[in-house]
N, C-alpha and C positions, 0 to 999 in steps of 0.2 A: 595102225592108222586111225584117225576122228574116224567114228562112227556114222555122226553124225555132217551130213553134206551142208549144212548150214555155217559150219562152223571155220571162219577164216584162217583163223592159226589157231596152235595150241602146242602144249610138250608133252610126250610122253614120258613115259619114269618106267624102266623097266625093275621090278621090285627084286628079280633072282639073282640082278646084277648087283645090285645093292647088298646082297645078305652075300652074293660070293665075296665083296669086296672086303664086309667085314669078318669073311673066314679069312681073309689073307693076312689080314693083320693079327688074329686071333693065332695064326700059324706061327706068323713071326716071333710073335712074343710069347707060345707053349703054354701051359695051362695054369700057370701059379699066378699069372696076371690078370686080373679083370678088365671089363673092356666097359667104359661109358660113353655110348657115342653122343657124339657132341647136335643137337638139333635144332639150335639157334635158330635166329630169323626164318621163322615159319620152316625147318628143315631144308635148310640154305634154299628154301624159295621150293621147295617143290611141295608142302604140306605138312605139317608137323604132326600131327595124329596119323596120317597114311606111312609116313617114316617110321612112328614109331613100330606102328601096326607091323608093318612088314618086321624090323628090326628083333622086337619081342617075341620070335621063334628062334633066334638066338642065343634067349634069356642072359644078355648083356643087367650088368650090375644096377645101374640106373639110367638116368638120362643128365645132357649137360646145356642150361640154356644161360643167354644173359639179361635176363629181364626178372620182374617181378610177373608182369602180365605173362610172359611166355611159361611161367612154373604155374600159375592159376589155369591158364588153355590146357598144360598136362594133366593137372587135378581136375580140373573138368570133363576131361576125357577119361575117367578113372584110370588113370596111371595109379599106381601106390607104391611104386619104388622110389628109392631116392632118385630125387630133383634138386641137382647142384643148379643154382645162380652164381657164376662166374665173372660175375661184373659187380662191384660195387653199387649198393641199390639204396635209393633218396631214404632222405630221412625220416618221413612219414610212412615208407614201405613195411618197413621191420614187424609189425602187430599183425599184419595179412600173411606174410612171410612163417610165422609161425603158426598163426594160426591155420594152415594149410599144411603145417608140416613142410615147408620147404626147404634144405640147408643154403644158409650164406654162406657168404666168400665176407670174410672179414681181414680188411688190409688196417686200419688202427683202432689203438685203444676205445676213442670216440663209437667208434658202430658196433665194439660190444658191449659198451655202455647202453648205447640206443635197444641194442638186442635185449640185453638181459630187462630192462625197462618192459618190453613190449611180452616177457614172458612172464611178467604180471599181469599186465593187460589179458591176455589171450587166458592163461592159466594152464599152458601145456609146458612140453620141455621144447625147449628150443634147440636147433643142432647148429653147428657153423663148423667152416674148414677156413685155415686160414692162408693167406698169398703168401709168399714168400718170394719178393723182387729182387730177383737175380743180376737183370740187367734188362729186363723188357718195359721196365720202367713208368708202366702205365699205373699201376697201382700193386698194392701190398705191401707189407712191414718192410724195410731195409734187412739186406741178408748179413749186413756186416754189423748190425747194432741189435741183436739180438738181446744181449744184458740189459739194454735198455726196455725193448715192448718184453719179451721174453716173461718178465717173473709178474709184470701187471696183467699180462694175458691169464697164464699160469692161475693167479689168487680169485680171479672172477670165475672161475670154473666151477660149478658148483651142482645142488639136486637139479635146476631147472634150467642147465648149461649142459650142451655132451657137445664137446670137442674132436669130432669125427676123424678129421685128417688136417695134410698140410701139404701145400703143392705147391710149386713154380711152372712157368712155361717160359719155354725157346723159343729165341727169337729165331736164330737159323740155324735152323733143326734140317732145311730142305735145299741146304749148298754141301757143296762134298767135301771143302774146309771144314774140319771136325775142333778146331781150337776155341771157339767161341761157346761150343755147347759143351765140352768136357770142363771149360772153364766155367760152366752156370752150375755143372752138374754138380762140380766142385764145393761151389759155392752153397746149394742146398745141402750138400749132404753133413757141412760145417757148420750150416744153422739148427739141421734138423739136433746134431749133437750138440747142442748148444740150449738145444729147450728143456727146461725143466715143466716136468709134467706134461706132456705133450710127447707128440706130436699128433695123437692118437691114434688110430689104428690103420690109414689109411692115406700112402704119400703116393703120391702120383707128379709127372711129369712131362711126359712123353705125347705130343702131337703124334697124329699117321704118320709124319717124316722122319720123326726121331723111333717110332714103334720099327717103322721097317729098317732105319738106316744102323738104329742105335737099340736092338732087340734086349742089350746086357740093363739098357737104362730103364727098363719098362716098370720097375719097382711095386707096387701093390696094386698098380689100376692103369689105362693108358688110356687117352681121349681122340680117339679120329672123327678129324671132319671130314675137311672136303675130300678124302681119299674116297669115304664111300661114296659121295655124288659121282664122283668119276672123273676129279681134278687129279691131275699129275704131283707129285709133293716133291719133282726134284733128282738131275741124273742120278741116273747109279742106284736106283732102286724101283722095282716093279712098278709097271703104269698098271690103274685099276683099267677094269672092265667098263666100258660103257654104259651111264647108267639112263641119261638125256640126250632126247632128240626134240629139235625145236623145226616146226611145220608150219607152212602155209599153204595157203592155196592158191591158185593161177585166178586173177579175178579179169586178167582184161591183157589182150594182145593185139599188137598194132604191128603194122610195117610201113616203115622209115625209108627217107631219101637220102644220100646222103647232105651233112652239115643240118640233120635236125638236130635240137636238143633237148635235154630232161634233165631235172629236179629243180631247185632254188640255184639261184645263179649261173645257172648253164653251165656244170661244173666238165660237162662228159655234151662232146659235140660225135654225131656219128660220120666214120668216116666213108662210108659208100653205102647200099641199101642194106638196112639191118633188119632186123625182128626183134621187139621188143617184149615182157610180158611184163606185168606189172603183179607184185603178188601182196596179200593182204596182211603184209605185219609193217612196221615202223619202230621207231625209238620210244612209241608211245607203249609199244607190246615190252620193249626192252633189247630191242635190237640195235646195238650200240649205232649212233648216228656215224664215227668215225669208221666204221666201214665203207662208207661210199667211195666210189671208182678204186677200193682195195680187196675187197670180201669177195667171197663166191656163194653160190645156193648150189646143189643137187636138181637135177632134173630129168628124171630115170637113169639114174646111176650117173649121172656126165655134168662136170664142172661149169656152171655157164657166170658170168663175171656180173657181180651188183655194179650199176652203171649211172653215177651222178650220185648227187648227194640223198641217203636216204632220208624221208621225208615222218613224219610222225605216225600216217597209218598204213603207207604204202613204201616199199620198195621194188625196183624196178631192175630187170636183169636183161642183157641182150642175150636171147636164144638163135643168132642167126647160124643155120647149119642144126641146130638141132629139131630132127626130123617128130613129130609125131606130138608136138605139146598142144595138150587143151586147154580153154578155161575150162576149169577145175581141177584140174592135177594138182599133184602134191607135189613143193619144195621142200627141202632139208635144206636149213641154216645151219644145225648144228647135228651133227648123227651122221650115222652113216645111210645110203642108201643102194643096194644092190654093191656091185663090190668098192666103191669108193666112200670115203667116211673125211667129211670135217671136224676135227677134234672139240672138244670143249676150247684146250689150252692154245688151239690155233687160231680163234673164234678172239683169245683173248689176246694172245700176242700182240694180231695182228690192230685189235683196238687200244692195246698201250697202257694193258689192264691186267690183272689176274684174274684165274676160274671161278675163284669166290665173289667179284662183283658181276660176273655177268651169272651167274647161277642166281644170284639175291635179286638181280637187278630186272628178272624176267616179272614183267606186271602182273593182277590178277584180270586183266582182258584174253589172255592165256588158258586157254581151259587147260586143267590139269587131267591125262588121260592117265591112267594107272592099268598099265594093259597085265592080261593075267598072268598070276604067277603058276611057272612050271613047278615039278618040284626038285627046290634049290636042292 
């Protein structure tokens, strides 16, 4: 729980859940596979320095972000392992990129031109990995015209070029139809024979979904996200451990006649005398607005129903029948409390979302509590 009684909402991050989640993928895939967890947008929303902090007792390979600024935040926090950028990055990025030591993700001929350009600039070696577009279509080389980028790639490789690795990603890695991923798999491992000079030392492929669903594909390295926050990747394979609980406080309770109403629009009219609380988070904190008159909150252990539309800093739950609430009690929106638990993926379902936008989408008005670590 906040420490601190001032404090309206907040999440906790429980960090031993985090480091169990990535033994299980580490299990799955046995030991000839390295593991890069992926830490992107701010460590899907819960702190990217605190992720890695926790994660690096693991001694995982490197780190995987998609930004130029989110590889500078690791280097600033003296990280020195490899920092993959997995997103194609502007054209003015490339000079900082090296000069920090960062490897790109290089999807055409053009950004290894930009690259090798900028390891003059800088005066170091520059590293890069290159995409390989399967079928997820967002960027990287075509996997079927290899002959073509393949030998231009190949000839720019040179003293102040090291050619790392080469990877794809699945798009549904996390449905229990296996025809679309054995056919990308396909498709990489046709390009990968197809390169001359390359591929360098280092092919990688495998999401959490494919790491636990498809352990045979896990090849030199395998990249889990949202499995360590404690997102589901998908039946038919182990759900992580809880890693986020999202909290607020009771700030103000009322009792109702019946046919009062609350929120904008009068969405939710009560139907005979209710009790209401009102507790201190909103859409503003990142608590999807679409929950209204459908979500629930926790309120010592017992399901009580969000009632009308949530509003930007408050939302509203009718507690009628539930005995003993105060202002200042603590809700669960998201976690478990005492033996009842709202899931992350229920949280999302029911907004018409997945785990990754409401993990990214929790604001920084959220104090982030990082409660202590047992030993994992």
């Amino acid at each position: 729980m906040s420490t601190d009684p001032r404090t309206r909402s907040w999440v906790e991050i429980q960090p031993q859940a985090l480091r169990r989640n990535l033994r299980r993928i580490r299990e799955a895939i046995g030991g000839s596979s390295a593991i890069i967890p992926m830490v992107k947008a701010d460590g899907y929303g819960l702190g990217m320095e605190q992720v890695v902090e926790t994660v690096e007792l693991d001694d995982p390979l490197g780190y995987g972000v998609a930004t130029l600024e989110e590889g500078l935040r690791l280097r600033e926090a003296g990280v020195d392992k490899p920092v993959i950028v997995f997103s194609p990055i502007p054209p003015g990025a490339y000079e900082s990129a090296v000069a920090h030591g960062l490897t790109v993700t290089i999807s055409d001929v053009d950004s290894l031109e930009r690259l090798s350009n900028a390891t003059t600039a800088a005066g170091v070696k520059a590293r890069f990995q290159v995409e390989v577009d399967t079928g997820m279509g967002r960027s990287g080389f075509d996997w079927s015209t290899v002959s073509e980028w393949g030998p231009a790639v190949a000839e720019r490789v040179c003293a102040t070029l090291c050619w790392e690795g080469c990877y794809t990603h699945f798009h549904s890695a996390d449905v229990e139809e296996d025809a679309a991923t054995m056919a990308q798999w396909r498709r990489f491992k046709e390009a990968l024979g197809a390169l001359e000079g390359g591929p360098g030392s280092l092919t990688h492929a495998c999401n959490a979904a494919a790491a636990l669903r498809y352990p045979a594909l896990a090849a030199d390295a395998v990249r889990p996200g949202i499995f360590l926050y404690g997102g589901a990747v998908g039946l038919g394979v182990a759900r992580p451990e809880e890693v986020v609980r999202v909290r607020a406080r009771v700030t103000f309770i009322r009792d109702v006649a019946e046919g009062a109403t609350v929120g904008y629009r009068s969405t939710y009219r009560s139907r005979g005398a209710e009790r209401w609380a009102t507790l201190g988070i909103g859409y503003g904190d990142g608590l999807p607005r679409s929950l209204g008159n459908r979500g629930s909150a926790l309120l010592s252990g017992r399901r009580v129903p969000i009632i009308g539309r949530i509003s930007m800093d408050m939302t509203v739950v009718d507690i009628t029948g539930a005995e003993g609430v105060s202002v200042g009690d603590t809700a669960t929106l998201i976690g478990t409390d005492k033996e009842e638990s709202i899931t992350l993926d229920e949280v999302a379902d029911l907004a018409g979302t997945i785990s990754y936008e409401i993990l990214t989408g929790l604001t920084s008005r959220l104090s982030r509590v990082w409660l202590a670590s047992e030993d994992a």
